[in-house]
C-alpha positions in Angstrom: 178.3 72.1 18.7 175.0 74.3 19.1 173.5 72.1 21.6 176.5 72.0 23.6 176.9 75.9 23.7 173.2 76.4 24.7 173.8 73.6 27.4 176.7 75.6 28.7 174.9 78.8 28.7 171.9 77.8 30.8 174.2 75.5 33.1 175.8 79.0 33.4 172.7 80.8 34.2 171.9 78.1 37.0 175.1 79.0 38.4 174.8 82.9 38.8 171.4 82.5 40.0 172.5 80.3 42.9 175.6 82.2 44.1 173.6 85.6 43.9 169.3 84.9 44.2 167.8 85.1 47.9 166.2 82.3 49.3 163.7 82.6 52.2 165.6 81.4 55.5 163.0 79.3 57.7 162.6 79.8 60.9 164.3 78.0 63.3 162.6 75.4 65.1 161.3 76.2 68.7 161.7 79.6 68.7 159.4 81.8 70.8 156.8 84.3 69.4 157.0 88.2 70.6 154.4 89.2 74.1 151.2 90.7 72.5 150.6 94.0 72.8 148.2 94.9 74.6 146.3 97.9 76.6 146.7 98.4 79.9 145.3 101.3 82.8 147.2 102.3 85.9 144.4 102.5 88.8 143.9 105.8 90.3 141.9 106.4 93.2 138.7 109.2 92.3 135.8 109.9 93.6 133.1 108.3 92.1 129.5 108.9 92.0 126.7 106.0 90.9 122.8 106.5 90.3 120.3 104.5 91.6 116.6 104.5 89.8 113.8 103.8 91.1 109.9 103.8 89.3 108.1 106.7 91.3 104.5 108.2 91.6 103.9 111.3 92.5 101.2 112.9 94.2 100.2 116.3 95.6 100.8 117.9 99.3 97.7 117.3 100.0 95.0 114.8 98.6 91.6 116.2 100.5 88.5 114.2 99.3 85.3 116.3 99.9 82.7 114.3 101.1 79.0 115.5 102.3 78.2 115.2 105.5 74.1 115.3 105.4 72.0 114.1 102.7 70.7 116.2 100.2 70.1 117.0 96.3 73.2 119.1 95.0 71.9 122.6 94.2 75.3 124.8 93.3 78.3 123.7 92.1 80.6 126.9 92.8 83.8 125.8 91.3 84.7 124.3 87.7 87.1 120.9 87.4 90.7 122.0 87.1 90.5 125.2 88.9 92.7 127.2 91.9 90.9 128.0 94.9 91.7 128.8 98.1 90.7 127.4 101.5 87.3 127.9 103.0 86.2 129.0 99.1 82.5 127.7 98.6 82.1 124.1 96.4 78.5 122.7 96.7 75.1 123.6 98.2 72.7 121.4 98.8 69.1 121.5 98.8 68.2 121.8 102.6 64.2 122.5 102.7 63.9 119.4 104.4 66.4 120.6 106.9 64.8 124.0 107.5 61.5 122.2 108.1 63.0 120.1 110.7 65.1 123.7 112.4 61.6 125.4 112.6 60.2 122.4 114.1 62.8 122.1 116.6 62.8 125.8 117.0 58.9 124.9 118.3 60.0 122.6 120.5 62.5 124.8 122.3 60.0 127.8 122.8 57.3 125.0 124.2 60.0 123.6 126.8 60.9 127.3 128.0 57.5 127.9 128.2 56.7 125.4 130.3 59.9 125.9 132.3 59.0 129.4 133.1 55.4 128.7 134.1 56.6 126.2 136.6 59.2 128.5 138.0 56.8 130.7 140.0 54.6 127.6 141.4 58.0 126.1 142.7 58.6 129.4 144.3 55.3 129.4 146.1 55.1 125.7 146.8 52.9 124.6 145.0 54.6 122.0 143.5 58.0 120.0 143.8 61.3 121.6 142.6 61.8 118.1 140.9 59.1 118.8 138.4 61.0 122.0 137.6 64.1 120.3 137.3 62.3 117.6 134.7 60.8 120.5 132.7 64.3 122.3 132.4 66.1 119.1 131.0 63.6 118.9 128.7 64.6 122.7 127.6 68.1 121.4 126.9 67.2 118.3 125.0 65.2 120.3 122.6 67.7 122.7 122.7 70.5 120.7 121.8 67.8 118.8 119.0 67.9 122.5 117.4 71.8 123.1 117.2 72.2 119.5 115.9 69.6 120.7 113.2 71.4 123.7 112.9 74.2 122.0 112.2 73.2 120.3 109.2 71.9 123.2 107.9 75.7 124.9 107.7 76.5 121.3 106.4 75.2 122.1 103.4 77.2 124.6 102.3 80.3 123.1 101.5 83.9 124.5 101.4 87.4 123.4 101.1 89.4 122.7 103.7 92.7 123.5 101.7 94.4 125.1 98.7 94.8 123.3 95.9 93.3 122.3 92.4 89.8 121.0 92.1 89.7 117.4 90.5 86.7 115.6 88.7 83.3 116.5 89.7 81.3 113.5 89.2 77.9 115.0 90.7 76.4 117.8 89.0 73.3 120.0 89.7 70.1 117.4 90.5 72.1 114.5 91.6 71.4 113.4 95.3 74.4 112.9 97.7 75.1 111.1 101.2 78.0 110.8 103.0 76.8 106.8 101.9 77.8 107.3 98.5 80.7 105.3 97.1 82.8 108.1 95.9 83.7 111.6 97.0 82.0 115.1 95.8 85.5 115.9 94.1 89.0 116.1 95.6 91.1 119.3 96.3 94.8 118.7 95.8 97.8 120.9 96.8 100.4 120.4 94.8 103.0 123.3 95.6 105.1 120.6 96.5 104.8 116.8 95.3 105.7 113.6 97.2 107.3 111.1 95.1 106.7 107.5 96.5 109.1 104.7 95.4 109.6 101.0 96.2 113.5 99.4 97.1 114.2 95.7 98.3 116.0 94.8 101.1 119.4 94.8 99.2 118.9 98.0 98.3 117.4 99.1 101.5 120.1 98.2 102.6 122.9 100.0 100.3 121.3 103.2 100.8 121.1 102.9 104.4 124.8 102.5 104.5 125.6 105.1 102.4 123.9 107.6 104.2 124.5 110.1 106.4 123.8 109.3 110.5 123.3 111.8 113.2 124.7 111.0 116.5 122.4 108.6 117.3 123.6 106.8 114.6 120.0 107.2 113.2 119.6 108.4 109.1 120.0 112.3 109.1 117.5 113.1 106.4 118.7 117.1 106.4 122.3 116.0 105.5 120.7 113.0 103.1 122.0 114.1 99.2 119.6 115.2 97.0 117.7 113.2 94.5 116.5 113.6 90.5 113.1 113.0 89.4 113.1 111.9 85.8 109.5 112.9 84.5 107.7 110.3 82.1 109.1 112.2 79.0 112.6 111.4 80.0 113.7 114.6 80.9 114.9 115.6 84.8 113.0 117.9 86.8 114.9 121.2 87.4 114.2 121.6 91.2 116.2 118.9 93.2 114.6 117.2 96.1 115.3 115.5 99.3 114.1 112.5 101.2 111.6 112.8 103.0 111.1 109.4 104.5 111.9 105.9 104.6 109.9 103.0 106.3 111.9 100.5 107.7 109.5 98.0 108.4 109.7 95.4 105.2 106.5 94.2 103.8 106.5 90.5 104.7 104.5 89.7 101.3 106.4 91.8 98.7 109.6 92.5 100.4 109.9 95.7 99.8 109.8 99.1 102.1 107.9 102.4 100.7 110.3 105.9 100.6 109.2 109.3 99.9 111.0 112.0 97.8 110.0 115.2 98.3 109.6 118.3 95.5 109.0 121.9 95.2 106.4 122.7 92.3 106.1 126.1 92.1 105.7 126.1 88.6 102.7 123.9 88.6 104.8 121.4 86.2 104.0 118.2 88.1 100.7 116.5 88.4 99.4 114.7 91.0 99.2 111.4 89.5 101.6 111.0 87.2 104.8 108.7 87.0 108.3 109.3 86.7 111.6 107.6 88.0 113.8 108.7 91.4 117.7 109.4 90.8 119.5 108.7 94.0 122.9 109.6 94.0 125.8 107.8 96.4 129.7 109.0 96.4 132.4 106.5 97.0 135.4 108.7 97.7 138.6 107.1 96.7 137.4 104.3 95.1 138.1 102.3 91.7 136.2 102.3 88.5 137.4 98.6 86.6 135.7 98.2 83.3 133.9 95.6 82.5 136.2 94.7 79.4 139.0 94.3 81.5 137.6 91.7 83.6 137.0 87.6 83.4 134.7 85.3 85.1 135.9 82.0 87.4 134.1 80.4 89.3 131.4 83.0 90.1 134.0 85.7 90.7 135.5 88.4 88.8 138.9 88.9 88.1 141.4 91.4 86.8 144.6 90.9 85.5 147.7 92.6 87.2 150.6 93.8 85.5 153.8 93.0 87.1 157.0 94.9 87.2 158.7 92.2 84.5 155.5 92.6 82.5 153.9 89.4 83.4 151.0 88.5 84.6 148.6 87.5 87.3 145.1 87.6 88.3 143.6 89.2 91.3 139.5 88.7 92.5 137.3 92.2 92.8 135.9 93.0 96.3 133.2 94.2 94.1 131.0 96.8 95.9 128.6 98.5 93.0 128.0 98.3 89.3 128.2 100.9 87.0 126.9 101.2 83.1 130.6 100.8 82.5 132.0 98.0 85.1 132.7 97.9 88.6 133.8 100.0 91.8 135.8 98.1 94.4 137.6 100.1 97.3 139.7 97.6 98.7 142.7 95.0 97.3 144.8 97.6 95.3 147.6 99.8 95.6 147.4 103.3 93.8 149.1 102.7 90.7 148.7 99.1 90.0 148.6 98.2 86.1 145.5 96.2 84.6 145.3 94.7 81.6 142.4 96.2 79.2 141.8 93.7 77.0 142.3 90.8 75.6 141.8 88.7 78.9 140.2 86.0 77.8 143.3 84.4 75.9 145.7 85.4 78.9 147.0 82.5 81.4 149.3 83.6 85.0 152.6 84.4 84.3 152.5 84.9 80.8 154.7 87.9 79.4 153.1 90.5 77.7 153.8 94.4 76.1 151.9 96.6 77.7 150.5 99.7 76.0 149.8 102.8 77.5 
């Protein structure tokens, strides 16, 4: 009777357990998983500015090599390396005894050839002798004459000045040394650097771009006034305060490296920038009404890139980019949308056309 009655109390249990337990319902075979969420962008048009860099070097205004033009033995040096001067401020002197030995030799010859001249003036008078023998004596006079100023000449040589204002460089010749105009490098150089040209490299590709994206005057020739300005970063990474302009651009491509030679130009009235040195050129160019696609939201086929579109019944489709510049972020296109066309943000890589998605804002 015990066994029975336990029997009947789990065969009870069983039953209670069945009529009021949950069992997990399966799901039903074929049914379709919910659209992914995902993040999408409505394309505005902005405007939308993009950097080009370029490696620069800069140097000064003015790069004046001083050179010797007569021989000599350096005797002053006027100036130290480093310093300001002014134009037509004394740099050298050279030794010039040799020079005044041969100006008081051709002084001698001068005062012989007028002597003769006028002692044979009074015997042409007279008759005594030709007018042709006076004529011979007075071009004698001038040759002697000009051998003096020549020697002369040389003589103010000697003292040498700058041409310029500026900042004395190196000074490789010192008191002693002996100099020629013969000599493989320059007395020193005198650079003005109140304002700095900043000379930079582009290919054709980029010749191009920035051709096209400049201003033209109406002779449909670059307009360098109305040309935006550019940023020089210096070679500690920082940007020069004073903007500058192009200056130049050579259009004629080097047939052996491909590339054309452009000038920036900047005010250094500060003295900050060094002739010399290195740096990097900021050009600036403004697409006006233009889109911005990030890279994240785009996918590669067949050497294109593509974006998907929302539809209006949240499904999908790819479109190409009329790609016309990079950024650090993705891409500007102008062309092939409509203000306020949806994109998908991400996830693009596991998306197919047509497929339904939720979009998320």
């Amino acid at each position: 009777m015990k066994k029975l009655s336990i029997i009947g109390v789990l065969s009870a249990g069983l039953l209670l357990s069945s009529c009021f337990g949950t069992t997990p319902t399966a799901p039903a075979a074929g049914a379709t998983p919910p659209p992914p969420s995902l993040k999408v962008s409505v394309l505005k048009k902005q405007d939308l500015t993009v950097y080009n860099q370029f490696s620069t070097t800069l140097e000064g205004k003015q790069n004046v090599e001083i050179w010797p033009k007569v021989a000599g033995f350096v005797q002053e040096v006027y100036v130290e390396e480093g310093q300001k001067i002014k134009k037509g401020q004394p740099l050298f002197k050279l030794e010039t005894q040799t020079l005044n030995q041969d100006a008081n030799a051709a002084k001698a010859s001068v005062n012989v050839a007028k002597v003769e001249v006028d002692k044979l003036k009074p015997l042409v008078e007279k008759g005594i002798i030709s007018e042709v023998q006076l004529e011979t004596a007075k071009a004698q006079l001038a040759q002697a004459q000009a051998n003096y100023q020549s020697v002369a000449s040389n003589i103010g040589y000697s003292r040498i000045t700058s041409p310029v204002d500026g900042y004395i460089g190196e000074i490789p010749f010192k008191i002693g040394a002996l100099v020629s105009s013969a000599m493989g490098q320059p007395l020193t150089t005198v650079s003005d650097v109140s304002e700095v040209r900043a000379y930079f490299s582009m290919n054709e590709k980029e010749l191009l771009k920035l051709k096209e994206s400049m201003p033209k005057n109406d002779k449909n020739a670059l307009d360098m006034e109305k040309a935006p300005r550019v940023s020089l970063i210096m070679i500690n990474g920082e940007e020069y305060a004073e903007k500058g302009k192009i200056a130049m651009i050579n259009t004629i491509i080097n047939s052996t490296t491909g590339s054309v030679t452009a000038r920036a130009d900047f005010d250094n009235k500060n003295n900050l920038l060094s002739s010399g040195s290195t740096g990097k050129i900021k050009i600036p160019t403004v697409y006006n009404g233009a889109y911005e696609i990030p890279q994240t939201a785009t996918i590669d086929l067949q050497g294109k890139k593509l974006v998907y579109v929302v539809k209006d019944d949240n499904t999908v489709t790819t479109m190409p980019l009329d790609i016309i510049t990079t950024t650090k972020n993705g891409f500007i296109v102008e062309k092939g949308f409509e203000e306020g066309t949806t994109i998908v943000l991400e996830g693009v890589s596991k998306l197919k056309d047509g497929m339904t998605i939720s979009p998320v804002k």
